[in-house]
N, C-alpha and C positions, 0 to 999 in steps of 0.2 A: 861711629857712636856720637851721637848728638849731645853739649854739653846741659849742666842740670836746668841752666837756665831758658834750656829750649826744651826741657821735659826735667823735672828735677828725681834723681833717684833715691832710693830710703836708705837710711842710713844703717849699715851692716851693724851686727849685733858688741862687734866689739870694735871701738871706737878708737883708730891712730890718728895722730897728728897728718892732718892733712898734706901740710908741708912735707914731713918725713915719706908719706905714699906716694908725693908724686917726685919725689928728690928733688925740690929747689928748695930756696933759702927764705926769708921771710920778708928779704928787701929785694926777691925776682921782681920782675916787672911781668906785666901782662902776656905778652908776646913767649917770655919763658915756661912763664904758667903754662898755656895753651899748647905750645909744643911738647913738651915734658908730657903731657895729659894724650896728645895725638898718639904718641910713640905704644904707651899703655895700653891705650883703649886697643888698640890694634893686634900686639901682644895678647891680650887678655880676653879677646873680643869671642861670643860663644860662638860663633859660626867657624874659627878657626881651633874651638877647643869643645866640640861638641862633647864628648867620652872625658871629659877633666873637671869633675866639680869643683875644686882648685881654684883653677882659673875664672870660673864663673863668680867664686866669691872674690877675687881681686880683683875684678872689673869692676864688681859691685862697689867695691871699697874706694877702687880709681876713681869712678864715676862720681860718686858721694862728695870726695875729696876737692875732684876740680867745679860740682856745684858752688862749694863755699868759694872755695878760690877767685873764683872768675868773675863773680859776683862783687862790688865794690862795697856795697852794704852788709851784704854776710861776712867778709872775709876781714871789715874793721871790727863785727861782732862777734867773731870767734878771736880775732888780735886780744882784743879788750876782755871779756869773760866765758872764751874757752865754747863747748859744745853748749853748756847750758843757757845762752843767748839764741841758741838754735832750735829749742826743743818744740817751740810753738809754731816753726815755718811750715811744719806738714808737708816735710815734702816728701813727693811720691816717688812708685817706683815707674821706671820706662819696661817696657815688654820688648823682646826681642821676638818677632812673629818666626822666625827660622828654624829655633827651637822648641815652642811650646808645644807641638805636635799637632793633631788633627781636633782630638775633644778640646781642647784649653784654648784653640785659636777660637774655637766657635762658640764657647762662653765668652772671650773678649770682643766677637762679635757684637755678642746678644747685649753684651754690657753698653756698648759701643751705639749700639742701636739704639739702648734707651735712654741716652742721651748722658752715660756717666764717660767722661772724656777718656779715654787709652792713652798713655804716652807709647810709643812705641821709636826703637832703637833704628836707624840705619845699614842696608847690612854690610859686611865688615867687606867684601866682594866690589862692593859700590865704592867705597871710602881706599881701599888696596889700590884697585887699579885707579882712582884719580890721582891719589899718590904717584903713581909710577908713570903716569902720563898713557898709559895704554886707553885711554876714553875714546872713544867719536865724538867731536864737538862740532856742532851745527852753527851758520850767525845768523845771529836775531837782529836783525838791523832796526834804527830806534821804529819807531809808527808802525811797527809792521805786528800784527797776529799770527800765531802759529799753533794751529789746532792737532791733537794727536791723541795716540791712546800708548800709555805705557803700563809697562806689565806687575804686578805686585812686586812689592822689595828688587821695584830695578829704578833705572834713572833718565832719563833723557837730558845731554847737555848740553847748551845753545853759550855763543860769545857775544858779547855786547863790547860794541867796539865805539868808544867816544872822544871826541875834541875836547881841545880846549874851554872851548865857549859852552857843549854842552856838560862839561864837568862842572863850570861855573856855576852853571843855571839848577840843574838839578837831575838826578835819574831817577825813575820809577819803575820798577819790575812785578808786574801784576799776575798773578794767574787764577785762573775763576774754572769753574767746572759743571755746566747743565745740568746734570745729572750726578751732581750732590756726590762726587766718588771724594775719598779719601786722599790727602797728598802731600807732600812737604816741597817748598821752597828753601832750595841750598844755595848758598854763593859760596864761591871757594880763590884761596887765595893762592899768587906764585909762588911755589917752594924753589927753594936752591938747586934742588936738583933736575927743575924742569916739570915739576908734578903741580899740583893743586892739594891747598889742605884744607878742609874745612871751616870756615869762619862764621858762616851765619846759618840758620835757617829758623824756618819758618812755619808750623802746623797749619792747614788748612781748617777752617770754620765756615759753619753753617749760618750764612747770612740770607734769608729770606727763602729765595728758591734754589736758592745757589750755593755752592760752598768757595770760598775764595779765602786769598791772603797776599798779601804785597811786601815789597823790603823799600824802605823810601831815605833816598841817601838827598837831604833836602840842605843840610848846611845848618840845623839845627837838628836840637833831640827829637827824635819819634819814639815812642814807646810802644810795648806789642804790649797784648793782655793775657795772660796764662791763665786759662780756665780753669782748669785742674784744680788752681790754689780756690777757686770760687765756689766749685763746688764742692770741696772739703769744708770749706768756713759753714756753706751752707750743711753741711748734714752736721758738724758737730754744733752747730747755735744757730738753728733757721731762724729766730727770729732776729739774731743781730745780723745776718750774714751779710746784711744790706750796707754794715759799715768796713767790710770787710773785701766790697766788691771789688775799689782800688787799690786794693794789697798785691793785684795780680799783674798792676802796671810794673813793667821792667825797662829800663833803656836798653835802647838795640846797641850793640859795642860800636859800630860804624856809620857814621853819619856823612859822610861824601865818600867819592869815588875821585879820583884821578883821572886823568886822559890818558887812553890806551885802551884795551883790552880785557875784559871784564869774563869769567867765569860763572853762568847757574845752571840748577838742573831743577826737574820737576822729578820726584821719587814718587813711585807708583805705592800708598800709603792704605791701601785697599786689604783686606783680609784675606778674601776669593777672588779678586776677579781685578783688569784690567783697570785703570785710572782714565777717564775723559779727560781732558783739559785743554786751555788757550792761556798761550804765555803772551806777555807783549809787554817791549820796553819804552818807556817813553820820554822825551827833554821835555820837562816842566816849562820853559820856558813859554808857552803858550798858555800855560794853567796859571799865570800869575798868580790871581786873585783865588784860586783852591788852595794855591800853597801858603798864602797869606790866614786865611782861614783854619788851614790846619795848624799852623803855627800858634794861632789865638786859642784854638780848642786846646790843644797840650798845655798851654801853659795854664786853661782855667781848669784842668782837670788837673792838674798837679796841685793850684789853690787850691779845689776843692776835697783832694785827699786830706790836705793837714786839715780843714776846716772840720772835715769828718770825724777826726782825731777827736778833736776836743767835743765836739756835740756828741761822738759817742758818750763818752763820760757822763754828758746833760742828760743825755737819754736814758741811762742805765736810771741814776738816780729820781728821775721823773717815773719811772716805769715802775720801780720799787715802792714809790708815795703811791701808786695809781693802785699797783696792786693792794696794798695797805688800805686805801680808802674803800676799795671794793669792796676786801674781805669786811669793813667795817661794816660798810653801807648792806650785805648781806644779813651780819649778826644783828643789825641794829631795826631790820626789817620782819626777822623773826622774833625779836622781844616784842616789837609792838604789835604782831599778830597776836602772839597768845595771850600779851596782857589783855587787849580789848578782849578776846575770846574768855578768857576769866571776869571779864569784867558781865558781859551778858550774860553768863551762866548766872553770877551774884544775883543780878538784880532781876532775872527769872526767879527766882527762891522766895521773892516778897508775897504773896499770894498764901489764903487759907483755903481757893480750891482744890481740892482732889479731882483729877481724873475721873469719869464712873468707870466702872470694872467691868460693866458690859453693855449693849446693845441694844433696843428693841425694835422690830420694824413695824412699820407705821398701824397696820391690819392687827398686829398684835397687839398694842396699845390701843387700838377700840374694842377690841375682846374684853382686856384688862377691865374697861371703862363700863363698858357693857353687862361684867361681870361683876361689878362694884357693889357692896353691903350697901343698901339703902337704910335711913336714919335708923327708921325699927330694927333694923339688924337681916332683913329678909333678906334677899336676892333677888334686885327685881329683874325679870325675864321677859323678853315679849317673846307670845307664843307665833311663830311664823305661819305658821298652817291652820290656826285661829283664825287667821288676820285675812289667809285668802278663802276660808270659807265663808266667814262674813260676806267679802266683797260676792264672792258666789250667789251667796243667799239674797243680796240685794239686784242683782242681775235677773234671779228669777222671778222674785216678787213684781220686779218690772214686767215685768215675760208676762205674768198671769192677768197685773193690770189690762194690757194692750188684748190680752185674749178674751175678758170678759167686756 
């Protein structure tokens, strides 16, 4: 089981003291926490306790527990004011693909698909036997690639065996995947008994055409980014979510590695189907000038979180005036439509024409005209059929002249 800071779980409905779930004391150190947490999760794990709803809720509770714990900022925020410092972290739950069955895996698919992030759990099978030292471990020697396909909720695990000098310099453990498949980077540490226990990993994201992710133990802080908390900001305040982007930076707990022997695996993080992937460990020592560069980016991204802090605040209260002005600048757009609009009705109203009340077309009014009482009061008429016998009669009077 992965801790919450590599996928954060929800917190169960009834809330115990963290410390009291996972039995250490409140001045444990890191390294207590973590163990104390291993033993639990394992215990409690649903792939060991499929038929126990029981157990499923005390894992939940485990898990919950050693999020805050582990965590150096949560864990002075629940010291200091208890759960309700917590209520705003959103944090999610992890899925356990083992158990959801055949319908529920294939809506965390489709969820998955659309681009809303899945945590998803480690299975308890993977996390046993490295415990117990039962693994196949392969070595990945530094510069070398190693391409493969692993199978859903299994692991393949490669040793990274290093010097002095390249402890000094730096280690990089990269793994990328063509074909965009799902996956987790794990490193895992020596136990007492000869085993491996969990310590880091890593979710794979969707970078361009590819999905990758890396652990980079460089001698300063790297931070990884938990999407999860991103896209929660975003769907409950899409329009702030933008200050909310670097809330998702967390420091990775391990920043160098030692000379000697080194532990990772690539866990096949896929729903249905096989994991593509290329691991390759690398000594920076050659990347001087990238590692220098990533050093300068962490640290202006770290600026630029507090900076976010407060220009949120500028933003809010600019955006409230902006809105205010708008609303104003609306109301103050409709007074002056309708005054002007009342104002041309007024001054239409000055006039003593009427309208006429009807029509006539043009042939009518020479009727009218035509029909007109002359001064004596008659009717003067001309008669039409008068008018062409006349011209008739002059026609023929002509006719008779030419004939005689």
């Amino acid at each position: 089981m992965a801790s919450a800071k590599m996928g954060g779980p929800s917190a169960p409905v009834m809330r115990r003291d963290p410390y009291e779930v996972l039995s250490v004391s409140k001045d444990s150190s890191d390294q207590e926490i973590k163990s104390a947490y291993r033993k639990l999760a394992l215990k409690y794990h649903p792939d060991k306790n499929a038929s126990n709803p029981e157990a499923a809720e005390c894992f939940k509770e485990v898990a919950y527990s050693y999020s805050i714990l582990s965590d150096p900022e949560k864990r002075r925020q629940y010291d200091t004011a208890g759960f309700e410092a917590l209520e705003s972290e959103g944090m999610d739950m992890e899925i356990d693909l083992a158990n959801l069955g055949t319908v529920n895996t294939m809506f965390a698919a489709l969820f998955s698909k659309l681009g809303v992030p899945i945590k998803t759990t480690i299975s308890a099978t993977v996390l046993e036997e490295a415990l117990n030292g039962t693994i196949t471990v392969r070595p990945l020697p530094l510069g070398t690639a190693v391409s493969e396909k692993v199978e859903k909720q299994c692991a393949h695990f490669f040793r990274v065996t290093i010097n002095d000098q390249q402890a000094q310099a730096g280690i990089v453990v990269r793994v990328t995947s063509a074909s965009q498949s799902k996956f987790k980077l794990l490193y895992f540490e020596n136990e007492a008994n000869g085993g491996y226990g969990l310590a880091l990993q890593e979710d794979s994201e969707k970078t361009g055409k590819v999905t990758s992710t890396g652990m980079y133990f460089l001698h300063f802080q790297v931070y990884r980014m938990d999407s999860t908390m991103n896209a929660l900001a975003m769907a409950k305040d899409p329009e702030a979510a933008f200050f909310k982007r670097l809330e998702g930076l967390h420091p990775c707990e391990i920043s160098e590695l030692k000379a000697g022997s080194h532990i990772f695996a690539v866990y096949g993080d896929n729903f249905f189907k096989t994991a593509n992937y290329t691991i390759e460990a690398l000594c920076v020592k050659s990347f001087e000038e990238t590692t220098e560069k990533l050093k300068e980016i962490e640290a202006q991204i770290l600026v630029k979180r507090n900076e976010l802090h407060q220009f949120e605040s500028e933003y809010r209260k600019a955006l409230a005036r902006f809105q205010e002005v708008t609303n104003r600048y609306s109301q103050e757009k409709q007074c002056v439509d309708e005054l002007l609009k009342q104002r041309d009705s007024i001054q239409a109203s000055f006039t003593n024409t009427k309208p006429a009340s009807g029509s006539s077309s043009g042939k009518g009014s020479e009727d009218n005209k035509a029909e007109s009482p002359a001064e004596d009061g008659s009717v003067d008429r001309k008669d039409k059929s008068s008018t062409k016998k006349k011209w008739f009669n002059l026609n023929v009077r002509g006719s008779d002249k030419k004939l005689g």
